[in-house]
Structures are given as structure tokens and as C-alpha cells.
C-alpha angles and dihedrals in degrees: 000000000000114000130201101248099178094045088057097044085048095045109031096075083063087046086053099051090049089060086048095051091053102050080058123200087300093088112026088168091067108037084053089052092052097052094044086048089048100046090041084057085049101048089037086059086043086061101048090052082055098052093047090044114128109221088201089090151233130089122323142173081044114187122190132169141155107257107174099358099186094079104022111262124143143176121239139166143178153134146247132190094268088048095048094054094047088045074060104053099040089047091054093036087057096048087045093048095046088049092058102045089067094090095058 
């Protein structure tokens, strides 16, 4: 089976909010728990592209698909060895970030 990796470190930040907006201001312990759950997955996939990734060099992990055909437009994702450092750092800024706002 061969899953979009990309597409799911892209898209499950937005998954996550959505989690986090549901369980509304009522309960901010859990809301909190579920961002911080939700950014540690991301980062955790972050760091398995960066174990697998081939330092030879080019594009890798590549994603295509045909999003509206008619006209052309596709959907296509990958990553480089530049990308791949700064997809890094955003996803372990965002856990960081998310860690010390729990004490406001």
C-alpha cells in the first residue's frame, strides 16, 4: 500500500483543528491534548521522511494526481532536500509553539 505521505503531513494539522474546534472552549485540556497529539504525529511522520531520505539527491516522495482534468490542473506534491529541512523545522516549531502556550 503505498500512502501519500506528503498529502497527510500537509492535511493532518486542518484534521486536527477540526478535533480542537469540536471539543469547543468547554474543555481546554483537551483540546490542548489533542493539538499537541496531532502536531507530535506530524512531526513523528516528518522524521521518518527524514530517515528514508536519499541524500543523493532530486525530488522524492513525489504525489501527482488529476484534480480537475478538463482543464489541466493537477495536484502534486514532493520534496527536496531544502524542503524537507524547512517541513522539519515548521512541523517542530509548531509542536514547540503549541507546548508553551499551555500556560496562557
Amino acid at each position: 500500500m503505498n500512502v501519500p505521505v506528503l498529502t497527510v503531513i500537509v492535511f493532518l494539522p486542518l484534521l486536527g483543528s477540526a478535533f480542537v474546534a469540536l471539543v469547543g472552549n468547554g474543555r481546554p485540556g483537551a483540546a490542548r491534548a489533542i493539538a499537541a497529539f496531532v502536531a507530535a504525529v506530524d512531526l513523528a511522520l516528518v522524521a521518518w521522511l527524514v530517515a528514508v531520505f536519499d541524500t543523493a539527491g532530486g525530488m522524492q516522495f513525489a504525489e501527482r494526481m488529476e484534480w480537475v482534468p478538463q482543464v489541466g490542473i493537477t495536484y502534486h506534491l514532493a520534496i527536496d532536500g531544502m524542503s524537507l529541512a524547512m517541513v522539519a523545522l515548521s512541523a517542530l516549531l509548531t509542536l514547540l509553539a503549541i507546548v508553551a502556550s499551555w500556560n496562557t
